[in-house]
C-alpha positions in Angstrom: 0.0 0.0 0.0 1.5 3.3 -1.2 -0.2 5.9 0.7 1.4 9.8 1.7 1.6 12.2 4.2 -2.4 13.6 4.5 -3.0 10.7 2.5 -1.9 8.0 4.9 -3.7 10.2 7.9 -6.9 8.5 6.7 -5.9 5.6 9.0 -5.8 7.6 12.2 -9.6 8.1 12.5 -10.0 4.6 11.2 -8.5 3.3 14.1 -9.8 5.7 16.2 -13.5 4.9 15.6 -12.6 0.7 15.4 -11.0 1.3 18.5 -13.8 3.3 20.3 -16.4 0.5 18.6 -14.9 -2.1 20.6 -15.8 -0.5 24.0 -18.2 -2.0 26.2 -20.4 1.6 26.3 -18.7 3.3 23.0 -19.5 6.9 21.9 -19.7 5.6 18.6 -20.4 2.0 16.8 -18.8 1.3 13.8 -18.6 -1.9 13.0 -17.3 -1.4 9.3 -14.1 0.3 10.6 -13.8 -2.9 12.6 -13.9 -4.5 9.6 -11.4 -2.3 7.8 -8.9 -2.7 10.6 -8.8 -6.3 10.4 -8.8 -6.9 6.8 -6.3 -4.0 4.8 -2.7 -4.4 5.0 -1.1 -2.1 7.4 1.1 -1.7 10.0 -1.9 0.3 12.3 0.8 0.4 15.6 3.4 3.0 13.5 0.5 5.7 14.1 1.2 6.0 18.0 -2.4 7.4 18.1 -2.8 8.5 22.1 -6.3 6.6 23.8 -7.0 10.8 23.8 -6.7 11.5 20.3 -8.8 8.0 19.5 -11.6 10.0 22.1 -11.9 12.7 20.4 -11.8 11.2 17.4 -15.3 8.9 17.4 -16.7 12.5 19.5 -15.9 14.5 16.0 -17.4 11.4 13.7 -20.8 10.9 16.1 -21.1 15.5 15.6 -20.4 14.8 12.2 -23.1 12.3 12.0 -25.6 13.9 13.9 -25.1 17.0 11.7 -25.8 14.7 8.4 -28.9 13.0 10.1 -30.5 16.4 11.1 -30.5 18.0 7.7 -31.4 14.8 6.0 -34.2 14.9 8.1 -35.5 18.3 8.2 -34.8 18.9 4.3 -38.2 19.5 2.5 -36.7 18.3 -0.8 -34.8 15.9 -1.9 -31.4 16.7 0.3 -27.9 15.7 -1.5 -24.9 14.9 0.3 -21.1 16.1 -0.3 -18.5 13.7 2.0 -15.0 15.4 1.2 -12.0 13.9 1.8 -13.9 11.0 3.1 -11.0 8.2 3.8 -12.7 5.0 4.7 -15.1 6.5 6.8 -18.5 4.6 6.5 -20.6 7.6 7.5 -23.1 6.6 5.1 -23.8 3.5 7.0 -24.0 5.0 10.4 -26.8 7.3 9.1 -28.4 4.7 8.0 -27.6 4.3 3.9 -30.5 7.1 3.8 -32.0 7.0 -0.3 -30.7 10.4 -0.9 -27.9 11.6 -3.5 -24.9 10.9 -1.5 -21.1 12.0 -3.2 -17.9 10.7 -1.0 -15.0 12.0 -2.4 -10.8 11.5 -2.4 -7.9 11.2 -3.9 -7.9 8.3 -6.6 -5.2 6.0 -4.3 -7.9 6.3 -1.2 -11.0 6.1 -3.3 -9.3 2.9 -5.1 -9.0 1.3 -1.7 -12.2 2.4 -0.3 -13.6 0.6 -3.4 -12.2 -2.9 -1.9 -15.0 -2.3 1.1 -17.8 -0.1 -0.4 -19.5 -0.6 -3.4 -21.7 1.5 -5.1 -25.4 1.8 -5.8 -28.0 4.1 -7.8 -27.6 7.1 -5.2 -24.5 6.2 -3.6 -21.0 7.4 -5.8 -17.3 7.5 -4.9 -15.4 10.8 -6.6 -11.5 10.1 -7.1 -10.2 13.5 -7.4 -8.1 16.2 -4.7 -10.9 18.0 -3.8 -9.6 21.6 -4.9 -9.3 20.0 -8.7 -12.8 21.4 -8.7 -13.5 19.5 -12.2 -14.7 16.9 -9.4 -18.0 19.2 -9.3 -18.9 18.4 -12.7 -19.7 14.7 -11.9 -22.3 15.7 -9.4 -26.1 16.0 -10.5 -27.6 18.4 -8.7 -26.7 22.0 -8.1 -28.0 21.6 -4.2 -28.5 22.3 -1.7 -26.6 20.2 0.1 -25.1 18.9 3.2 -21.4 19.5 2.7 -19.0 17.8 4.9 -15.5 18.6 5.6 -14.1 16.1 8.6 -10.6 16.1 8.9 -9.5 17.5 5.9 -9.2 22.0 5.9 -6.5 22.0 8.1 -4.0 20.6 5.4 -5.3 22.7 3.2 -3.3 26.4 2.8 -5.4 29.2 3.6 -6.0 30.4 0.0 -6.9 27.0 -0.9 -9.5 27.0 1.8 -11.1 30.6 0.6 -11.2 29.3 -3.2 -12.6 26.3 -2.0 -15.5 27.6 -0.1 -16.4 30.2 -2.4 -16.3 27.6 -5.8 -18.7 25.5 -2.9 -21.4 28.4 -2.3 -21.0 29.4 -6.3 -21.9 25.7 -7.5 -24.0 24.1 -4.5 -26.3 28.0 -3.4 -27.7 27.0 0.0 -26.0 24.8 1.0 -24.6 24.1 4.7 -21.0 23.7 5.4 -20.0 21.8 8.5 -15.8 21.0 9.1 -13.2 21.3 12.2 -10.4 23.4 12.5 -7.7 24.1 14.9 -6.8 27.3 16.5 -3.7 29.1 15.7 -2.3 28.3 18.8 -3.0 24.7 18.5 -1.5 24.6 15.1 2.0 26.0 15.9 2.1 23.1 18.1 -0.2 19.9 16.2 3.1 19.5 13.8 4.4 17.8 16.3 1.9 15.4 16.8 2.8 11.4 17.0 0.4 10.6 14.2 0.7 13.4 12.5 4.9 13.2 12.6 4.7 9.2 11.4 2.6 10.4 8.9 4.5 13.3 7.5 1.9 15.2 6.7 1.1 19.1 7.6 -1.1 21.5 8.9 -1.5 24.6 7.7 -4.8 26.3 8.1 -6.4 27.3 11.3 -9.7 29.1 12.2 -10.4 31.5 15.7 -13.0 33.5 14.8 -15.3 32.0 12.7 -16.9 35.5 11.6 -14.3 35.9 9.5 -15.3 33.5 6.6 -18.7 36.0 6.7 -16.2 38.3 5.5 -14.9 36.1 2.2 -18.3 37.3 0.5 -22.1 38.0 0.9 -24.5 35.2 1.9 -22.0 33.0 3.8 -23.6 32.4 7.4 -22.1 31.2 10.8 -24.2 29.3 12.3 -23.0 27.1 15.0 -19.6 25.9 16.9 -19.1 23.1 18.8 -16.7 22.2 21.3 -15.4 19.4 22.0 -16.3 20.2 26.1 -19.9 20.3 24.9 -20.0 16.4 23.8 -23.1 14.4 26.1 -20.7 11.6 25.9 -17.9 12.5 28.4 -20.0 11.1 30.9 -18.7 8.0 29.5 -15.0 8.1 29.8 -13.1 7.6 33.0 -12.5 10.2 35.5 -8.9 11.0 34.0 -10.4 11.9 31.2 -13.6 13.9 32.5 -11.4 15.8 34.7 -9.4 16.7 31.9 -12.2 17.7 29.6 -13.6 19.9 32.9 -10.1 21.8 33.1 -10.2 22.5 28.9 -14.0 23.8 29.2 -13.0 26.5 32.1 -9.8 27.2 29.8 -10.7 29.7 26.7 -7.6 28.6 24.9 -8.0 24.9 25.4 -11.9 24.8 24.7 -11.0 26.8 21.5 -8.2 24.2 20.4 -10.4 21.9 18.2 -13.6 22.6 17.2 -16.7 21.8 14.6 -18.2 24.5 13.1 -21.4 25.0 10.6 -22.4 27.6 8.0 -24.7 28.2 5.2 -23.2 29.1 1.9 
């Protein structure tokens, strides 16, 4: 297997979510990462992913769903769905293969393994492209709205690829709602240094504080929600190292604004 830097990072939430799956009270079942752990060929111990980062891992992918369910649900139309940089994540399935448009998309070396466990179906497609080679766009029927989706995948973007990005988004899918993580500055100058992200050799490179600022990119684009990782109902569930810990980063500015999942309509 012949996967690089951001590429290859597409194992750390895999292993994250199989990981949190196997739990006796999990935050998150997913039994098709399970499945991808112990099937693809890959030495999943050179990621040194910290039982933290695998926490907060399946706490992003259960927002993330929850986010996808809600405007599946509450769209009066026929609601399409945009997974970017979507790994082997089998979001899809943990919404429950809802018979809407659905579009995960990748580079053509992920997409070409992803293929090996997901096949596709008459609403169900698999894009192989970077996802600022924006030809990618032409290959999806529908102009929107949709549910965009962005887990994982801005930060190791540069900033001007981020603003083009966005703006092609709201210019070819009007309506639609955005929802992605980002770092803080401060958290950025220091992520590099990151077991997984180290092993991996990939970089970050964009961050996010306030998140009025992508109002200011062009007319129309709304902010409208953040989440913090302190806010998650699931905490509850993790030990009392780990509760404590999540306590001290909600009464912290800095530390509650480290990692976050934020929401806007384009």
């Amino acid at each position: 297997m012949n996967l690089t830097q951001e590429k290859e990072t597409l194992f750390v939430p895999l292993l994250g979510k199989a990981a949190e799956s196997q739990r006796p009270n999990p935050i998150l079942r997913d039994p098709k990462a399970e499945e991808i752990i112990a099937k693809v060929n890959y030495d999943f111990s050179k990621l040194d992913v910290p039982v933290q980062s695998r926490t907060t891992l399946a706490m992003r992918a259960k927002k993330f769903d929850e986010l996808t369910r809600a405007y599946i649900a509450s769209s009066p139309a026929n609601p399409l769905v945009l997974h970017l940089g979507c790994g082997l994540d089998s979001r899809i399935l943990r919404v429950g293969s809802p018979p809407v448009p659905w579009y995960d998309l990748d580079y053509p070396e992920v997409i070409a393994l992803r293929r090996q466990f997901y096949a596709e179906t008459a609403t169900y497609h698999m894009l192989s492209s970077s996802v600022t080679d924006f030809a990618w766009m032409d290959a999806v029927t529908g102009s929107g709205p949709a549910m965009i989706v962005a887990e994982g995948l801005l930060m190791y973007l540069r900033p001007e690829a981020v603003k083009d990005l966005v703006l092609r988004l709201r210019q070819r899918f009007p309506g639609s709602e955005l929802a992605f993580d980002a770092f803080s500055p401060l958290t950025v100058r220091r992520i590099n240094r990151h077991p997984s992200i180290k092993k991996t050799r990939a970089e970050i490179h964009w961050s996010l504080d306030d998140p009025h600022e992508l109002e200011a990119w062009v007319p129309g684009i709304q902010f409208l929600e953040v989440w913090p990782f302190t806010a998650s109902p699931d905490i509850g569930k993790l030990g009392l190292g780990f509760r404590l810990m999540f306590r001290l980063m909600g009464a912290i500015p800095a530390a509650q604004k480290a990692h976050r999942v934020f929401r806007f309509k384009l």
